[in-house]
N, CA, C and O of each residue as an XYZ file, in Angstrom:
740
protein
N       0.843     -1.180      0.000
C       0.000      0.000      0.000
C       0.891      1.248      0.000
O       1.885      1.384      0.713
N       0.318      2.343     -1.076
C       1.135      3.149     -0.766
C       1.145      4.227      0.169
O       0.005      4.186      0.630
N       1.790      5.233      0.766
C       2.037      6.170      1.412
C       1.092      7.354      1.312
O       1.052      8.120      0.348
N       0.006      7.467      2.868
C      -0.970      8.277      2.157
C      -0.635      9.698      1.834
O      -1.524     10.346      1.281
N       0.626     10.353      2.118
C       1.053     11.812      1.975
C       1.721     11.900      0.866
O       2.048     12.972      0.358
N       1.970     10.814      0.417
C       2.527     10.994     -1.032
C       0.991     10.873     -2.073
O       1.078     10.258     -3.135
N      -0.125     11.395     -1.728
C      -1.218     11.876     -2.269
C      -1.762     12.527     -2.057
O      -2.972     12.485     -2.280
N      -0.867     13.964     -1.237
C      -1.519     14.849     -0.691
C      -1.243     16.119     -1.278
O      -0.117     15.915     -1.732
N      -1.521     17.247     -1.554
C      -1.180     18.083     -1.941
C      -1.317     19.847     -1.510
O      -2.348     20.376     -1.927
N      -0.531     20.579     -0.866
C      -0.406     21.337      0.044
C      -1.189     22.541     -0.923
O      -0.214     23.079     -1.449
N      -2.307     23.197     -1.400
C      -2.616     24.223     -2.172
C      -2.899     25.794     -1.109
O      -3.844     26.047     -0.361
N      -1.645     26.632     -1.444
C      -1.860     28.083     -0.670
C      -2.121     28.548     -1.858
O      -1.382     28.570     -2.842
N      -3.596     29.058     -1.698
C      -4.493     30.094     -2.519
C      -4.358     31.772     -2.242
O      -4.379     32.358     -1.160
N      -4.256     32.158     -3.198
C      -3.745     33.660     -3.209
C      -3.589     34.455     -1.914
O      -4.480     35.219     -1.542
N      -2.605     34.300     -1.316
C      -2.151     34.770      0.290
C      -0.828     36.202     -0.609
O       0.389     36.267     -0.781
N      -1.813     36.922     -0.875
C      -1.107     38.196     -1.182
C      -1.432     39.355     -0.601
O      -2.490     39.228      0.016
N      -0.998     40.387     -0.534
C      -0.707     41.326      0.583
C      -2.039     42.205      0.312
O      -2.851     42.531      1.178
N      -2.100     42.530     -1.110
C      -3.141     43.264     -1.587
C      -4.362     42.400     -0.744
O      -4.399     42.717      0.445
N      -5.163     41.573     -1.069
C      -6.076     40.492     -0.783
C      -6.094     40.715      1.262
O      -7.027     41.225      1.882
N      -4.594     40.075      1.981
C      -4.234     40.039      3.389
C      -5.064     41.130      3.833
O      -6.141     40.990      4.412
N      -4.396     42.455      3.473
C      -5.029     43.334      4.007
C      -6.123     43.690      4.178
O      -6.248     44.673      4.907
N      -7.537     42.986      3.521
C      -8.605     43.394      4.074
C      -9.172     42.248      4.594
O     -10.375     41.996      4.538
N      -8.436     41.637      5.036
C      -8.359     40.349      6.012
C      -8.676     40.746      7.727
O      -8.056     41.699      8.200
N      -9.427     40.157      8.401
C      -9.572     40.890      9.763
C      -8.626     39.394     10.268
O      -8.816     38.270      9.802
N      -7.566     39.772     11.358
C      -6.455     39.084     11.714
C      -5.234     38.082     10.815
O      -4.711     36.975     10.938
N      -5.181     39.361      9.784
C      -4.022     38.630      9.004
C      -3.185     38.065      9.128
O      -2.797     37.113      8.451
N      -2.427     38.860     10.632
C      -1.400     38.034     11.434
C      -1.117     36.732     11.720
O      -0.220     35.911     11.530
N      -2.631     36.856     12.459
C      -2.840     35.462     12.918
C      -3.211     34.129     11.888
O      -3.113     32.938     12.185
N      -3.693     34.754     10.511
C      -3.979     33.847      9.559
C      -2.545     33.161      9.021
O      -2.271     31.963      8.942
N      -1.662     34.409      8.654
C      -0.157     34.181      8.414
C       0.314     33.150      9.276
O       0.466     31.973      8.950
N       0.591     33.771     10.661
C       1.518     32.321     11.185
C       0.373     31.147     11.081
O       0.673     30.545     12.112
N      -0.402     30.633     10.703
C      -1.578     29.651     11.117
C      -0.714     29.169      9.320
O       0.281     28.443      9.313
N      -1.272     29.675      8.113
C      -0.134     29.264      7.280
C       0.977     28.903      7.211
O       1.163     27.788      6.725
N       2.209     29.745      7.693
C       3.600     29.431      8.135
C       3.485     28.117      9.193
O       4.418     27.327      9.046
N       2.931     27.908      9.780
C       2.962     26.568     10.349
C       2.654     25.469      9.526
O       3.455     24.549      9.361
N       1.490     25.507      8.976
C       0.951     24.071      7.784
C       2.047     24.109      6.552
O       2.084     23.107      5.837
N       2.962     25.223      6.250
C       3.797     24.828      5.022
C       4.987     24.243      5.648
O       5.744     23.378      5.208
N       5.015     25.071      7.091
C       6.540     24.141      7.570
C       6.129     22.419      7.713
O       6.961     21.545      7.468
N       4.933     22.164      8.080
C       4.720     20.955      8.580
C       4.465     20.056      7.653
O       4.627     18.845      7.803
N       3.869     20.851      6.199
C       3.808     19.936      4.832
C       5.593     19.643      4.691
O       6.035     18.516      4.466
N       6.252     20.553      4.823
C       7.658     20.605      3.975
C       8.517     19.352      5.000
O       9.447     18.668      4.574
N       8.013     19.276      6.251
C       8.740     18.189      7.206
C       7.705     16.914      6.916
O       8.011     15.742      7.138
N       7.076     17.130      6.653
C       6.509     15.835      6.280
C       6.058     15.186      4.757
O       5.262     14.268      4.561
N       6.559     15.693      4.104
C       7.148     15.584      2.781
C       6.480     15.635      1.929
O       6.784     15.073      0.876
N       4.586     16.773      2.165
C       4.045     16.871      1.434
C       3.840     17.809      0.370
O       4.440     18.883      0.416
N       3.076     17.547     -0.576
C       3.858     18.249     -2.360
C       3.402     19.662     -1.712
O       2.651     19.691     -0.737
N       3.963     20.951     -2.391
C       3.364     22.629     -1.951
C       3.388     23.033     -3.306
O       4.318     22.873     -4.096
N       1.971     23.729     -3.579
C       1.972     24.833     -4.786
C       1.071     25.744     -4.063
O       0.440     25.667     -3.009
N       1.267     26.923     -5.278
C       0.592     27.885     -4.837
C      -0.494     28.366     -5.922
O      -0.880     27.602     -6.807
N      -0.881     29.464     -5.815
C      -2.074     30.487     -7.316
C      -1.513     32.060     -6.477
O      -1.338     32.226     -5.269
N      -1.360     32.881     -7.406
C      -1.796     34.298     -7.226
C      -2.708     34.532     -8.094
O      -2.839     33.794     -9.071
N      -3.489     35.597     -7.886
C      -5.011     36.210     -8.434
C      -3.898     37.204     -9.355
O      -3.186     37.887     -8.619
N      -3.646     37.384    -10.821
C      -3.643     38.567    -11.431
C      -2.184     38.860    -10.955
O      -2.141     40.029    -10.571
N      -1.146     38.328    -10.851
C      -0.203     38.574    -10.153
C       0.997     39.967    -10.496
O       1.938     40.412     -9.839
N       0.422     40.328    -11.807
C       0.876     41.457    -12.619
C       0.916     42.960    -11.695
O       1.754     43.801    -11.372
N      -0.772     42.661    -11.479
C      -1.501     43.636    -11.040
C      -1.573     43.579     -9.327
O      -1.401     44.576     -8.626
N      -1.771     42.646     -8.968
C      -2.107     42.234     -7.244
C      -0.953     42.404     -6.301
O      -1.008     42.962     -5.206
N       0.401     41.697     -7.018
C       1.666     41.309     -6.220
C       1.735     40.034     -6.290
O       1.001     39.206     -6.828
N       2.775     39.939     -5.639
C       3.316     38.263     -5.424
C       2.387     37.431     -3.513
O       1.868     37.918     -2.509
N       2.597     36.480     -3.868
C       2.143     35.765     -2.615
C       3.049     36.721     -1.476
O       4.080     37.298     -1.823
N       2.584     36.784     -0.285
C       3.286     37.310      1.088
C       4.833     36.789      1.267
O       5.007     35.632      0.886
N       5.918     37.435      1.760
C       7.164     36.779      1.843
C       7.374     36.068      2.794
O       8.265     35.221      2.848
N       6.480     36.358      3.763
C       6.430     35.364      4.790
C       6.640     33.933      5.026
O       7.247     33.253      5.853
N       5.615     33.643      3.569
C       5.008     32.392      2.874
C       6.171     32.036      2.126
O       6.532     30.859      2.163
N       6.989     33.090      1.271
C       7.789     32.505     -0.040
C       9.257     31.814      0.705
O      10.033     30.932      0.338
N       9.192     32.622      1.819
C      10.769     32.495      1.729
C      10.913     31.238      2.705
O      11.995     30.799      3.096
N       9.685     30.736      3.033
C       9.429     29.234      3.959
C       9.586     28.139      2.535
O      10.280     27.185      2.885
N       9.280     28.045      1.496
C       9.034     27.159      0.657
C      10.074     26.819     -0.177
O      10.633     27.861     -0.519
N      10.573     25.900     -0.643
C      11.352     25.695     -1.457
C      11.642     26.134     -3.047
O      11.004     25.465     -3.860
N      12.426     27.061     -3.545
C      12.611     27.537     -4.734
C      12.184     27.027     -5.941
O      12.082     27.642     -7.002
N      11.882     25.591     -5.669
C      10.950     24.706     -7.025
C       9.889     24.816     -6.856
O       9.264     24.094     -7.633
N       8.868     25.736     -5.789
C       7.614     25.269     -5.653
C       6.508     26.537     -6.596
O       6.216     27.731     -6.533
N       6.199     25.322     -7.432
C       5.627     26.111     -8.290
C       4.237     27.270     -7.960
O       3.210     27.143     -7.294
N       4.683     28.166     -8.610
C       3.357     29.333     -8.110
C       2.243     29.796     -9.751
O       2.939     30.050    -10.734
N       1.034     29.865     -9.927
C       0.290     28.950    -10.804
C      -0.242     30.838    -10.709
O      -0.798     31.377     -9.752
N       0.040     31.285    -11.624
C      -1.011     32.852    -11.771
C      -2.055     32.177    -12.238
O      -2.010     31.227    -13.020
N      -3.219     32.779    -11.649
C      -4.678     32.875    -12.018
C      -5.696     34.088    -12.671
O      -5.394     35.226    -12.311
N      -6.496     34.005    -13.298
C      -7.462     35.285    -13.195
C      -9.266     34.705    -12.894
O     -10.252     35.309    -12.472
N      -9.105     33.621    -13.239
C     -10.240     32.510    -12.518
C     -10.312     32.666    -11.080
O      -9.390     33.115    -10.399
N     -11.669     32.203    -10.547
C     -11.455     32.530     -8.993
C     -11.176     30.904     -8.770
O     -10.136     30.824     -8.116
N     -11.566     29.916     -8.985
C     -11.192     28.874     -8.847
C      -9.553     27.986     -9.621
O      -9.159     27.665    -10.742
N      -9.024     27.903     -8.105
C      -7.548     27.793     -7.836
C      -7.078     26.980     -9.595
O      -6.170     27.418    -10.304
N      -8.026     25.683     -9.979
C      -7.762     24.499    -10.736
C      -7.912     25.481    -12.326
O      -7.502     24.985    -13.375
N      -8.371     26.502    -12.301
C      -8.200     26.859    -13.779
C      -6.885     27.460    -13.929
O      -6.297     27.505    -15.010
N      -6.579     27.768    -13.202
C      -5.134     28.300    -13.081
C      -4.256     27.119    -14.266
O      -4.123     25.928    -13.985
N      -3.685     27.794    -15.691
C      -2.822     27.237    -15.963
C      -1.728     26.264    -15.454
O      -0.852     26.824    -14.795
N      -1.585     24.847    -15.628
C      -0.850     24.203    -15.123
C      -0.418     23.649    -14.232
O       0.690     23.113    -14.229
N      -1.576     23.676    -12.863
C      -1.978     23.574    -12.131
C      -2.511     22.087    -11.909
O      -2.114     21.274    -11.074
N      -3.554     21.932    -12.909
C      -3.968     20.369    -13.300
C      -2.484     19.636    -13.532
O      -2.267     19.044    -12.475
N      -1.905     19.521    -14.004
C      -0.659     18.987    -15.048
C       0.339     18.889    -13.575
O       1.253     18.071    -13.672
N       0.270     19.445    -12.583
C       0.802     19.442    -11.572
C       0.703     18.612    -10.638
O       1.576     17.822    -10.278
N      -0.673     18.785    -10.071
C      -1.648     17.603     -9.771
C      -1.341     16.136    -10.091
O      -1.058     15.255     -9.279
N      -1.432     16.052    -11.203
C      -1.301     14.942    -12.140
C       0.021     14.091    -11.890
O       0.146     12.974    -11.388
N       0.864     14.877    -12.343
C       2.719     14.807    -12.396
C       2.461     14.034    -11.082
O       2.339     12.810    -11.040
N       2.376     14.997     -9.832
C       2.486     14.014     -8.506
C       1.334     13.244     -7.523
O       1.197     12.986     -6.327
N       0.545     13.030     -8.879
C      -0.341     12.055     -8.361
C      -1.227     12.350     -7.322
O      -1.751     11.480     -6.627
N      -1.392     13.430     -7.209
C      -2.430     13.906     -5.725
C      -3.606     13.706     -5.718
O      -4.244     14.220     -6.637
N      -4.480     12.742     -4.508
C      -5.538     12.445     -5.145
C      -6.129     13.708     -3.953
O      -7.356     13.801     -3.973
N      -5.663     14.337     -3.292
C      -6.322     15.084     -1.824
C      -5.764     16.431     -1.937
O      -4.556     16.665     -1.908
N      -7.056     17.661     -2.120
C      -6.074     18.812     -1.642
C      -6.092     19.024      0.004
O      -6.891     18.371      0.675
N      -5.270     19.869      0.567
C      -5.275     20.782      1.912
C      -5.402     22.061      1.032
O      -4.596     22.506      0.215
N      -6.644     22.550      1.413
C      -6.187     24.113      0.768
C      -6.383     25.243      1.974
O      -7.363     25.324      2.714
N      -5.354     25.983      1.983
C      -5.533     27.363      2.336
C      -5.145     28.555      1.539
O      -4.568     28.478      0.454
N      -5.469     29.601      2.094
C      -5.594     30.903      1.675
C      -6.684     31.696      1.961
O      -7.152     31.708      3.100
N      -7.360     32.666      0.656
C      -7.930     33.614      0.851
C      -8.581     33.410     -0.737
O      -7.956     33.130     -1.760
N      -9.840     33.614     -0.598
C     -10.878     34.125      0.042
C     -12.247     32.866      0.597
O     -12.333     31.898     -0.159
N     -12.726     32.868      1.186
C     -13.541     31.686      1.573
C     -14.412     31.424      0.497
O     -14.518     30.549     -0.362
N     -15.340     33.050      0.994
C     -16.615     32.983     -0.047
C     -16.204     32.653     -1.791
O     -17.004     32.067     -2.520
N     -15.087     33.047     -2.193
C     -14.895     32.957     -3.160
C     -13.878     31.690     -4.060
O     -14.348     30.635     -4.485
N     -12.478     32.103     -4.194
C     -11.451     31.445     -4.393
C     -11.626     30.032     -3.823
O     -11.689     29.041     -4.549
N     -11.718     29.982     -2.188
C     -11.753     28.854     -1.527
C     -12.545     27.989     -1.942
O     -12.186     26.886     -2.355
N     -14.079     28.511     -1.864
C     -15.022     27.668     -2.224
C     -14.759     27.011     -3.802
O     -14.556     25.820     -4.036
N     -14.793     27.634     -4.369
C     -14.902     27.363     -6.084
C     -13.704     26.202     -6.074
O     -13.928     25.091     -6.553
N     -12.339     26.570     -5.455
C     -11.604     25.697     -6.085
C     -11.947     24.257     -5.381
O     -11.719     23.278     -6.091
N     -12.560     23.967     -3.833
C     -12.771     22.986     -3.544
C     -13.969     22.208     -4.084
O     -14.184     21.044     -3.746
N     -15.092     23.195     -5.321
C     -15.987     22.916     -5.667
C     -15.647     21.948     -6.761
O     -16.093     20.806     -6.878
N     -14.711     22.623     -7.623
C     -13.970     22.254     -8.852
C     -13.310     20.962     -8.479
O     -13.326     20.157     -9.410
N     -12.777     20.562     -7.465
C     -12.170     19.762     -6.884
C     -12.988     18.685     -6.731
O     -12.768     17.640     -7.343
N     -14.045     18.838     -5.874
C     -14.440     17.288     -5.150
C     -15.588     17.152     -7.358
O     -16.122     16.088     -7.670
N     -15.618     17.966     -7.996
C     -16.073     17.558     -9.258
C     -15.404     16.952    -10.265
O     -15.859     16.701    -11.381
N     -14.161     16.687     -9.799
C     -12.870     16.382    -10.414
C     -12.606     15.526     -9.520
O     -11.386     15.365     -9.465
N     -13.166     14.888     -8.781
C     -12.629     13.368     -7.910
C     -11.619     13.597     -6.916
O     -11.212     12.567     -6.377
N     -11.118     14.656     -6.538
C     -10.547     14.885     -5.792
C     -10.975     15.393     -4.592
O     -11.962     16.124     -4.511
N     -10.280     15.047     -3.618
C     -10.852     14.560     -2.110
C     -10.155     16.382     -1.436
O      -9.052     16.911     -1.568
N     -11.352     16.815     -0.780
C     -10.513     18.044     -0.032
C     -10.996     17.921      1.214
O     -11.924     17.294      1.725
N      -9.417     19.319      1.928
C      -9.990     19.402      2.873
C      -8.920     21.291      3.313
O      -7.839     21.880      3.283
N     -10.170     21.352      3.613
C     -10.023     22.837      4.376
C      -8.854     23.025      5.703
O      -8.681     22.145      6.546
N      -8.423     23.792      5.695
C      -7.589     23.837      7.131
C      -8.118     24.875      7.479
O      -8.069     25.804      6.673
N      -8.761     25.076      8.699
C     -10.020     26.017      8.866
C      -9.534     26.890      9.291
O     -10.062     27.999      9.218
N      -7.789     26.588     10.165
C      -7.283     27.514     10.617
C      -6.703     28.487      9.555
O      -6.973     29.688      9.557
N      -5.713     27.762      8.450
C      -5.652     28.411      7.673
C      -6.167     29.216      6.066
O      -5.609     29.440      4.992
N      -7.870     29.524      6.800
C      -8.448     30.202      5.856
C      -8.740     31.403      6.198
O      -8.698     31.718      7.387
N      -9.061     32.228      5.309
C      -9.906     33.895      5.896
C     -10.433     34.142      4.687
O     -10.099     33.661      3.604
N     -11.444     35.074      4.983
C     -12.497     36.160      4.606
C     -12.340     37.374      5.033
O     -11.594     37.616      5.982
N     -13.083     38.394      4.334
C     -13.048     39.911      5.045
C     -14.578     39.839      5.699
O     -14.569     40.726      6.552
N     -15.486     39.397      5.702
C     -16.888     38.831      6.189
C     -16.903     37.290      6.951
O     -17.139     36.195      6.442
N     -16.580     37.614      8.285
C     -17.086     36.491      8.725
C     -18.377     35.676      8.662
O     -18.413     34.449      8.567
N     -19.096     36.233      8.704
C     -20.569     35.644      8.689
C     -20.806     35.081      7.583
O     -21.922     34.587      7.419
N     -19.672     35.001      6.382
C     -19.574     34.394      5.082
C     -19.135     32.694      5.203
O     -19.512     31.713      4.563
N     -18.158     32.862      6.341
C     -17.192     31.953      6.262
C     -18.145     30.786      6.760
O     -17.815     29.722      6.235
N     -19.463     30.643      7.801
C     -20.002     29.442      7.906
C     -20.909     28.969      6.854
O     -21.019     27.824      6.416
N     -21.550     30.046      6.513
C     -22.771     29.073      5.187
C     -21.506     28.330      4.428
O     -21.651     27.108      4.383
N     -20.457     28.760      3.905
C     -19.461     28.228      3.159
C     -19.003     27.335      3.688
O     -18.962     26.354      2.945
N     -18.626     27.173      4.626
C     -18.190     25.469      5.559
C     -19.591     24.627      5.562
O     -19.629     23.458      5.178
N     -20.538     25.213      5.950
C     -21.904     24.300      5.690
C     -22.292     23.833      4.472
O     -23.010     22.833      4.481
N     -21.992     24.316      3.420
C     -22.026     23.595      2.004
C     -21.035     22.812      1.059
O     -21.054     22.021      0.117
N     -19.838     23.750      2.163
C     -18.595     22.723      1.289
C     -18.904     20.987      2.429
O     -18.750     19.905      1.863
N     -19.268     21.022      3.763
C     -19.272     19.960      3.823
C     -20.852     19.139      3.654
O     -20.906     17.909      3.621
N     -21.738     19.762      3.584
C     -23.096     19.175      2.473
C     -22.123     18.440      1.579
O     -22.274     17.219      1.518
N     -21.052     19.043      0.807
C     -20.930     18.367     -0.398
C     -19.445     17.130     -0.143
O     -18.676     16.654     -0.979
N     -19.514     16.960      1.174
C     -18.592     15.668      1.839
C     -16.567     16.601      1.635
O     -15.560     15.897      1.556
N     -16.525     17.867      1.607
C     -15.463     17.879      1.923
C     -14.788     17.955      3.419
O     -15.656     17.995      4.290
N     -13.972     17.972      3.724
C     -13.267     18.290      5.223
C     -13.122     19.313      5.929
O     -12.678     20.366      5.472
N     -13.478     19.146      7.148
C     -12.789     21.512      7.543
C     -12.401     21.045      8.837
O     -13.239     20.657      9.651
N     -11.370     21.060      9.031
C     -10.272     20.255     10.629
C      -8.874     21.434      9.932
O      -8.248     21.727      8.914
N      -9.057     21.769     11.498
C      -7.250     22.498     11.900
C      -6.433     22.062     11.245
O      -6.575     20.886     10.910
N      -5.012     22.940     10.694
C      -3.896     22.116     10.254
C      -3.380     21.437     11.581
O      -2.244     21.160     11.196
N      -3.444     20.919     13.053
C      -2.504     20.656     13.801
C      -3.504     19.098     13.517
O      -2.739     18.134     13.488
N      -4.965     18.698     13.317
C      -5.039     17.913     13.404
C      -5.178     17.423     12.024
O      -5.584     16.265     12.121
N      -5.054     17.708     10.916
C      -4.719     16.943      9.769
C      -2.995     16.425     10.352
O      -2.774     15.265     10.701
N      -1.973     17.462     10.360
C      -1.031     16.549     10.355
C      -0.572     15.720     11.417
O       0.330     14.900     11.245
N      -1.094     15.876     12.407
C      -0.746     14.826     13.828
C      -1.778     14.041     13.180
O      -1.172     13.187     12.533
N      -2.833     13.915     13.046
C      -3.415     12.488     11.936
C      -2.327     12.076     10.681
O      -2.407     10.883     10.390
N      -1.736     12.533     10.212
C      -0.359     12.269      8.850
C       0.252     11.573      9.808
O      -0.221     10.436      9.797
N       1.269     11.715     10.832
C       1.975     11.739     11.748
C       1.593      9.812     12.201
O       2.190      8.736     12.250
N       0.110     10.426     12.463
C      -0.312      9.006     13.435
C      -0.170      8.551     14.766
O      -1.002      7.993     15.481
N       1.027      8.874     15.003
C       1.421      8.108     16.584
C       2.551      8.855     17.073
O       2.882      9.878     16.473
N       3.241      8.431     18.186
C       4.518      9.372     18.706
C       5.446      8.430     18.606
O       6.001      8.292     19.696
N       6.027      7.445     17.478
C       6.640      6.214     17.041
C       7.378      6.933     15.480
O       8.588      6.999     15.266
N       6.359      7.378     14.604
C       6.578      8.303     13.352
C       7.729      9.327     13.808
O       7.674     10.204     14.670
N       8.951      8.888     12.840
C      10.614      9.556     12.926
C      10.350     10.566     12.478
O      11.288     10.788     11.713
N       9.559     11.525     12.416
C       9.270     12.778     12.434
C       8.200     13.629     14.061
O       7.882     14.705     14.567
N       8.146     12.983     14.125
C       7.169     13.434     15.994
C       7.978     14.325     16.639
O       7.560     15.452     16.904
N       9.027     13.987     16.913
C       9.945     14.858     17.632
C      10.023     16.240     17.202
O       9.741     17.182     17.942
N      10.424     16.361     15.945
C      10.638     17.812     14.807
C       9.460     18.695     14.760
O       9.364     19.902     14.984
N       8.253     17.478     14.287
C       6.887     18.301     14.780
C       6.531     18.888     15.911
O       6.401     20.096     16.108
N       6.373     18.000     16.663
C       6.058     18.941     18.474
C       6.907     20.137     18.485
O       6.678     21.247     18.966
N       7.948     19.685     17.850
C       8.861     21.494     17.960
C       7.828     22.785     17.368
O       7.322     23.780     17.888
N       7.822     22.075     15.757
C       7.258     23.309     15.615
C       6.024     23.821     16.110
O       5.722     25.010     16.002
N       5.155     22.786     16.758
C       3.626     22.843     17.160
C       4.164     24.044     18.252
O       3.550     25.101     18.111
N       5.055     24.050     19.158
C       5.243     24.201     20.065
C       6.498     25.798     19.806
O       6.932     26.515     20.708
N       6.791     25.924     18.263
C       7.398     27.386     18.224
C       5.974     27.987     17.645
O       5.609     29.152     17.804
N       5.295     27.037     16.992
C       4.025     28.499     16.338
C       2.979     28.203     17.390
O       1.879     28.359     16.859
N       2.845     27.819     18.742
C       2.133     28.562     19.820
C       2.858     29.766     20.678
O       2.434     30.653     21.419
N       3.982     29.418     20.276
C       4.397     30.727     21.190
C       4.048     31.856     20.851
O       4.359     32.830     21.536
């Protein structure tokens, strides 16, 4: 059987500064990100990204870039849904991902569509609830109530990957609790 994280696929949706900023606790959305890419990258799961318009918008946050590895491909969009994004599919594909994790920005929008596009395309999602935002909260539950009507996931990044993880036996446990334990501080 194979390895279920080698079918996983880490998707940060347009986490750009333009977008951040009318974010209510960007901060806190940021490190809540910076934690799930360190914990994909220690646990050896695939990372891409989308910017919205990236000409015009900016680049993803540096926060985000300078955590990720220099091959990790970043997918410009002008679609609100992440999967029309040029090359993106072909990406997917290449490493076999049958599951997204998606975070970013925007719930009502970006988020939803691409996990819509997703579970219509056989692919299995799941939200990291921590690492999503809206500028309208009161947006963000009808949107969790229909993305999971339609059987996707919405669980914290600490418990998707301590579920990856599995047990305190997994030769990565040690490295993790670290970081669980630098992004509460």
């Amino acid at each position: 059987m194979s390895d279920p994280i080698n079918h996983l696929g880490l998707l940060c949706i347009d986490m750009q500064a333009a977008f951040l900023k009318a974010i209510p606790n960007q901060e806190g959305l940021l490190d809540r990100c910076r934690f799930a890419l360190q914990a994909a990258q220690l646990l050896g799961v695939s990372v891409a990204a989308t910017e919205q318009l990236p000409k015009k918008l900016g680049a993803t946050h540096p926060d985000l870039t300078q955590l990720w590895p220099a091959d990790t491909p970043v997918f410009p969009k002008s679609s609100f849904s992440a999967l029309a994004a040029e090359g993106l599919s072909r990406w997917i594909e290449a490493n076999q991902i049958h599951h997204l994790l998606l975070m970013g920005v925007e719930v009502p929008i970006c988020i939803y569509q691409t996990a819509v596009q997703a579970m219509g395309d056989d692919l299995g999602v799941t939200l990291l609830s921590d690492c999503v935002g809206q500028r309208r909260g009161e947006d963000r539950e009808a949107v969790f109530q229909q993305l999971l009507a339609m059987e996707a996931h919405i669980l914290p990044s600490e418990t998707i990957f301590y579920s990856l993880l599995g047990g305190a036996d997994h030769p990565d446990f040690r490295n993790f609790t670290q970081l669980v334990k630098a992004a509460s501080a």
